[in-house]
ZATOR-984712 format. One line per field, with one value per residue (C-alpha): residue number from 1; residue in one letter; y negated, z, x. Coordinates in steps of 0.05 Angstrom, whole numbers, plus 5000, padded with zeros to 4 digits. Example, Ala and Ser with C-alpha at 12.3 -4.5 7.8 and 13.67 -1.06 7.14 Angstrom:
% residues 2
num	[1, 2]
residu	[a, s]
v	[5090, 5021]
w	[5156, 5143]
u	[5246, 5273]
This chain:
% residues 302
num	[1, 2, 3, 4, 5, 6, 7, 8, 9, 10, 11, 12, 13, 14, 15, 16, 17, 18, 19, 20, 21, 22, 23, 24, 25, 26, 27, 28, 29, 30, 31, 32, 33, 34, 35, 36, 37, 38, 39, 40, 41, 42, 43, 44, 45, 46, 47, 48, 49, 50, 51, 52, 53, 54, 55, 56, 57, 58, 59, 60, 61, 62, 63, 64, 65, 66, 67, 68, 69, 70, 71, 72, 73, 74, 75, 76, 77, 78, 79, 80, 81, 82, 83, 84, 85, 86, 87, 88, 89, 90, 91, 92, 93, 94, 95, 96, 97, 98, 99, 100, 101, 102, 103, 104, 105, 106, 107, 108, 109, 110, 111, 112, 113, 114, 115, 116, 117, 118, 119, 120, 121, 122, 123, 124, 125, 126, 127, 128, 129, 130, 131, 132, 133, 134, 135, 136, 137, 138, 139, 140, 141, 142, 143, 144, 145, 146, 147, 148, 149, 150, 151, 152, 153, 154, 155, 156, 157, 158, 159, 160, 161, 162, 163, 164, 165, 166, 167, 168, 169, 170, 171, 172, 173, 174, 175, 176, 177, 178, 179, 180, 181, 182, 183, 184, 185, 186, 187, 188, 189, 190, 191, 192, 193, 194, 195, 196, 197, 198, 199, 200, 201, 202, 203, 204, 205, 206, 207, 208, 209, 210, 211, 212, 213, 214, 215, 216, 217, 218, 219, 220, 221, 222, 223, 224, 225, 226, 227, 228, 229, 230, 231, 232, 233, 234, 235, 236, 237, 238, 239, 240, 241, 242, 243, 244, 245, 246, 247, 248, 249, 250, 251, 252, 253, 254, 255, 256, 257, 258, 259, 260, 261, 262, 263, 264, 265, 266, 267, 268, 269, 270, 271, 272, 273, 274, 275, 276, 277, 278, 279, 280, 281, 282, 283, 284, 285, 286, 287, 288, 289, 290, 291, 292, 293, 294, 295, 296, 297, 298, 299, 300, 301, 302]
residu	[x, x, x, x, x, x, x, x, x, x, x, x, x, x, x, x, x, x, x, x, x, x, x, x, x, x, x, x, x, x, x, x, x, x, x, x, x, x, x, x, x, x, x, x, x, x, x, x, x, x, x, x, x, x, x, x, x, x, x, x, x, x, x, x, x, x, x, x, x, x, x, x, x, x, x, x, x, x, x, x, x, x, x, x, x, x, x, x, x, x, x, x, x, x, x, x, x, x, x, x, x, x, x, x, x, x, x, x, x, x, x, x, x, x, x, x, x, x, x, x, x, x, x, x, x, x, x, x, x, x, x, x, x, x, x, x, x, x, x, x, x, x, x, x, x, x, x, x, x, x, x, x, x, x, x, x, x, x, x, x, x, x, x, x, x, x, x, x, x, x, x, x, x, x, x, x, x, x, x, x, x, x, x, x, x, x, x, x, x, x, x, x, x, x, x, x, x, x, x, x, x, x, x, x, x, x, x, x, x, x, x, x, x, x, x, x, x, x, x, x, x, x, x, x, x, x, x, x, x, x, x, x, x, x, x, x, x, x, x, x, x, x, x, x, x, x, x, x, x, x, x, x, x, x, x, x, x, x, x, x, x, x, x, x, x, x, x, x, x, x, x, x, x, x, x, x, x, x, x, x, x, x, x, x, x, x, x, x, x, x, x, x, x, x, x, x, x, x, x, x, x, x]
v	[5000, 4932, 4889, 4955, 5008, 5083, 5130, 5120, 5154, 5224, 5213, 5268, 5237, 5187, 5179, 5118, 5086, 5071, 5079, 5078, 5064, 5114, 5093, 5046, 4997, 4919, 4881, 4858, 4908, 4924, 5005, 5007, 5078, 5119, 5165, 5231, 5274, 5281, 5224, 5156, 5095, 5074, 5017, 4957, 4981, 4963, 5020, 4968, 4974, 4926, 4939, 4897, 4850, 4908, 4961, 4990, 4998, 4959, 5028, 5096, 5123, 5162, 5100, 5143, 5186, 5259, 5236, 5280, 5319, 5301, 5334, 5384, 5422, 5495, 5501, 5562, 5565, 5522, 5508, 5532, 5482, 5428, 5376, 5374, 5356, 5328, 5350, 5422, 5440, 5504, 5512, 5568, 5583, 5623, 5630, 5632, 5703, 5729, 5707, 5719, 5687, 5689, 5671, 5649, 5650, 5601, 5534, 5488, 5419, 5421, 5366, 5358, 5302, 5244, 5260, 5323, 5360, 5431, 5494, 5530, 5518, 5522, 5580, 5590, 5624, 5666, 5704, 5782, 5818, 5883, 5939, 5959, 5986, 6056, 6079, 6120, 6179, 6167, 6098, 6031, 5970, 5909, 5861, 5873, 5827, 5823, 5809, 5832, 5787, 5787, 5781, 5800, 5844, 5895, 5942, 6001, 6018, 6094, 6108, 6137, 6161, 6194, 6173, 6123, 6158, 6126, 6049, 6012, 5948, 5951, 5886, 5872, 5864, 5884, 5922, 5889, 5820, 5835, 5890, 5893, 5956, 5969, 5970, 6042, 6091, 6087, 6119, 6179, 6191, 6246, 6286, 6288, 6325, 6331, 6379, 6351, 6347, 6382, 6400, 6440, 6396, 6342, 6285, 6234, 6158, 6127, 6151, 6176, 6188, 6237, 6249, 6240, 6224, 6206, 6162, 6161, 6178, 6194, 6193, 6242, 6245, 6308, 6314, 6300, 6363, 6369, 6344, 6337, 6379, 6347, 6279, 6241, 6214, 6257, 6228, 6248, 6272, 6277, 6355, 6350, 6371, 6338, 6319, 6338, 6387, 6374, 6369, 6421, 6404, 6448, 6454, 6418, 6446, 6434, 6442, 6433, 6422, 6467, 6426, 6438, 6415, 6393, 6429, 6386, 6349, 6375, 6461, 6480, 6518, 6569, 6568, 6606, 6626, 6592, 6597, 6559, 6583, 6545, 6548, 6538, 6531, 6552, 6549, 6584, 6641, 6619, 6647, 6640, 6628, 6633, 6583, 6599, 6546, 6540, 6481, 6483, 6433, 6403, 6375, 6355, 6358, 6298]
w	[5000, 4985, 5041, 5078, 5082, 5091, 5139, 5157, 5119, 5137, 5176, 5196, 5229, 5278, 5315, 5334, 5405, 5436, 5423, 5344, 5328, 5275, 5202, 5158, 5180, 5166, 5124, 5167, 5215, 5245, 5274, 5315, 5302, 5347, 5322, 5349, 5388, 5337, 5290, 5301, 5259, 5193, 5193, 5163, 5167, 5218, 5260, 5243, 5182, 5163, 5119, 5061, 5021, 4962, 5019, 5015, 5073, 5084, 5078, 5067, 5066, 5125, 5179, 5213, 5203, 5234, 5283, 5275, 5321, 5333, 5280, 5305, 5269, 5289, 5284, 5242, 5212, 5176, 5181, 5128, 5100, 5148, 5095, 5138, 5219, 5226, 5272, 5252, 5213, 5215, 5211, 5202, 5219, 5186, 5201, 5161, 5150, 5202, 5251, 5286, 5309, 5388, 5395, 5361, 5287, 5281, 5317, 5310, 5326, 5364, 5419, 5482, 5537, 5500, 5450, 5396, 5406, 5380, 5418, 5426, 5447, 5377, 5376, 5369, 5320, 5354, 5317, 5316, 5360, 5339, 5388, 5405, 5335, 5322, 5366, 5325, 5349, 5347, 5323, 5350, 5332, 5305, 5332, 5386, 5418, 5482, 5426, 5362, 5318, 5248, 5204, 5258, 5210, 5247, 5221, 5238, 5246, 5252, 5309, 5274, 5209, 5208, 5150, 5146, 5111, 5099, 5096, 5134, 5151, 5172, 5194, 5231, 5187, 5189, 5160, 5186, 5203, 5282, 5297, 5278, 5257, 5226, 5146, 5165, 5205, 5227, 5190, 5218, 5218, 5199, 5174, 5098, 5063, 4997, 4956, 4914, 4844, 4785, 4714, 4664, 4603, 4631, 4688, 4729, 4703, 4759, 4842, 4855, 4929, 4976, 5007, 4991, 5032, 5032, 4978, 4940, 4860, 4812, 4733, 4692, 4612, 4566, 4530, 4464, 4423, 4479, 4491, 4565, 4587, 4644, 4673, 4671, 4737, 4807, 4877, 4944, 4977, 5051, 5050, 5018, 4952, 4891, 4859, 4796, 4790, 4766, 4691, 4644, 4574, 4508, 4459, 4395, 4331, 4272, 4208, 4141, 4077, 4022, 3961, 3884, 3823, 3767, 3695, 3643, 3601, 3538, 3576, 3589, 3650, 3670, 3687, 3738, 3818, 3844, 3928, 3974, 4037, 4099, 4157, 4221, 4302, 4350, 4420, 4418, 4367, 4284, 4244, 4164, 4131, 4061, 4027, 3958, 3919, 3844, 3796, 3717, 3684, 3615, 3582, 3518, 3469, 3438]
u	[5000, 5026, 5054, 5070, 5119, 5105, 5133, 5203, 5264, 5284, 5363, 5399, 5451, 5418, 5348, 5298, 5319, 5254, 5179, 5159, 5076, 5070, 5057, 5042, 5091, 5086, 5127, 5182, 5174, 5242, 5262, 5328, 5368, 5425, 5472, 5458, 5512, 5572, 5559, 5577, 5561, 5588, 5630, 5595, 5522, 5472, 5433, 5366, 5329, 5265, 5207, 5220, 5166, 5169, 5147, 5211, 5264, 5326, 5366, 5348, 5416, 5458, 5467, 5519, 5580, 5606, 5665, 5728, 5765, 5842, 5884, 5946, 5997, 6016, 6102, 6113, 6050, 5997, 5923, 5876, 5817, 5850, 5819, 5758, 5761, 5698, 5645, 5614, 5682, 5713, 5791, 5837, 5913, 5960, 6031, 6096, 6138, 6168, 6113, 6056, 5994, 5988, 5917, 5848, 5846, 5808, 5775, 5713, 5695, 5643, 5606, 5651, 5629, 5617, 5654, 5672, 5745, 5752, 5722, 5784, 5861, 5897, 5937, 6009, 6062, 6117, 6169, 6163, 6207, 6239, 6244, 6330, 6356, 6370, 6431, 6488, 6533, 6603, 6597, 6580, 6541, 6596, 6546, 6494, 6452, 6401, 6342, 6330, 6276, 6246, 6315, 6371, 6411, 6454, 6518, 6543, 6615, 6650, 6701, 6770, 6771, 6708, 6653, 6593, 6536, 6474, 6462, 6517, 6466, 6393, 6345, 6288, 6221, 6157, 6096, 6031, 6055, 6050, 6100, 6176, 6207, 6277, 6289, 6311, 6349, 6414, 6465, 6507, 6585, 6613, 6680, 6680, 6729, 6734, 6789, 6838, 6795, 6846, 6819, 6856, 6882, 6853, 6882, 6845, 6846, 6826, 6819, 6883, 6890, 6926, 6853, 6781, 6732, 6649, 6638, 6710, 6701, 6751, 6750, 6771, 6792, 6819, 6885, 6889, 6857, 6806, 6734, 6708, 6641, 6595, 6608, 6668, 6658, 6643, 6639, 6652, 6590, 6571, 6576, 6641, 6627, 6643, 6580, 6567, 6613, 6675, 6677, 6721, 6760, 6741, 6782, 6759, 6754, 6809, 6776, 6829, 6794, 6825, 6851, 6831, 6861, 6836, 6851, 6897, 6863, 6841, 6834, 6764, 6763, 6725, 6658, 6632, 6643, 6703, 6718, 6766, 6790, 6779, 6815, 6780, 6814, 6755, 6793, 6862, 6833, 6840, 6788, 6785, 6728, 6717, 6678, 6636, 6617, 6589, 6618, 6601, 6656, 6644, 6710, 6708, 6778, 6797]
């Protein structure tokens, strides 16, 4: 109806202070508003609106604002959707590798007193502890300590001359992102032997040593007139074994190509079955083989 306004706008942030006739309203009549628990008002508006001449309010939009809750940082971690603090927001924590989160995952900002703050203590981010590493018999530890943490790498070190097998270094990790357990076991030390590695017409190239032990390797070659079988290369194993096996020389085979000459020019030779004889070295034992062959020749005298 003209010269009045209707019923007054829908705010979800704030109420009427007071007593409020109910609808229609005059033109000029003035409503008063308070932000509701949470909100407080928007800088530069007024809680009042008046019913206008054109029987329209002053404002219909949001006179107030959610307040926000102070904003904290977790060390070692980060907060996730952090964009929003304000009342009625939801945040979540997350925290770097290597840690973990001692506490609530997550927080809201909720009403406190007079005020809003978040519902929960934020939590914090520890590093993950490892249990004491793996001990090893008849060895030590080259650098110990009274705690062991996500990272600490720790080596292993054999007493006298006996070998390191298995990895020489483990470290502290982890699995689920709240326990630490070691990269692996620790190695063991041993005696590891390994014979003096010989072939026949062959010699070593490289790894010449008085004795072998875990781990050594030596390369091996033939003599001239002999081709290796196996790997060139063995190693030292842990039960002192060469592994592969050593390799052995073959003899190779000699094959000599029989010559043929050519008739003088102007003789027609004859056509037919002609053979050459082939000799052939298979290991120390010569064999000959005779080789057939066909050729027609064509000469023509001039």
């Amino acid at each position: 109806m003209v010269g009045q306004c209707a019923s007054l706008p829908d705010f979800r942030t704030c109420e009427t202070t007071g007593e409020v006739s109910p609808p229609p309203y005059a033109v000029g009549t003035s409503v008063t508003y308070g932000c509701r628990p949470g909100y407080k008002a928007i800088e530069g508006k007024s809680l009042t609106i008046v019913c206008q001449s054109n029987s329209v309010w002053s404002d219909t939009s949001e006179l107030c604002t959610a307040k926000e809750c102070a904003r904290h940082e977790v060390e070692n971690g980060r907060l996730v959707n952090a964009l929003d603090v304000t009342f009625g927001a939801t945040i979540s924590f997350t925290c770097n590798e290597g840690y973990r989160l001692i506490g609530v995952q997550s927080v809201k900002c909720v009403i406190k007193d007079s005020g809003v703050n978040w519902d929960n203590n934020f939590p914090i981010c520890d590093v993950i502890p490892c249990n004491l590493p793996p001990g090893i018999t008849n060895g030590t530890i080259t650098n110990e300590a009274e705690n062991y943490v996500f990272g600490t790498s720790i080596t292993y070190k054999c007493n006298g001359d006996l070998s390191l097998v298995g990895n020489p270094s483990i470290h502290c990790t982890t699995k689920d992102k709240v326990n630490g357990v070691w990269s692996g076991p620790a190695p063991t030390c041993k005696a590891v032997h390994c014979s003096n590695p010989d072939i026949v017409n062959g010699k070593k190239t490289s790894g010449f040593q008085l004795h072998y032990s875990y781990n050594d390797a030596v390369v091996f070659e033939c003599n001239p007139g002999y081709r290796i079988k196996g790997d060139n290369v063995v190693r030292c194993e842990a039960n002192s074994t060469w592994v592969p096996p050593l390799p052995t020389c073959v003899s190779s085979p000699i094959i000599q190509a029989a010559t043929t000459t050519r008739p003088s020019k102007g003789t027609k030779p004859a056509s037919g079955n002609t053979g050459a004889a082939t000799m052939v070295s298979v290991g120390s034992m010569p064999l000959m083989v005779a080789v057939l062959f066909i050729t027609f020749h064509i000469y023509y005298l001039i």
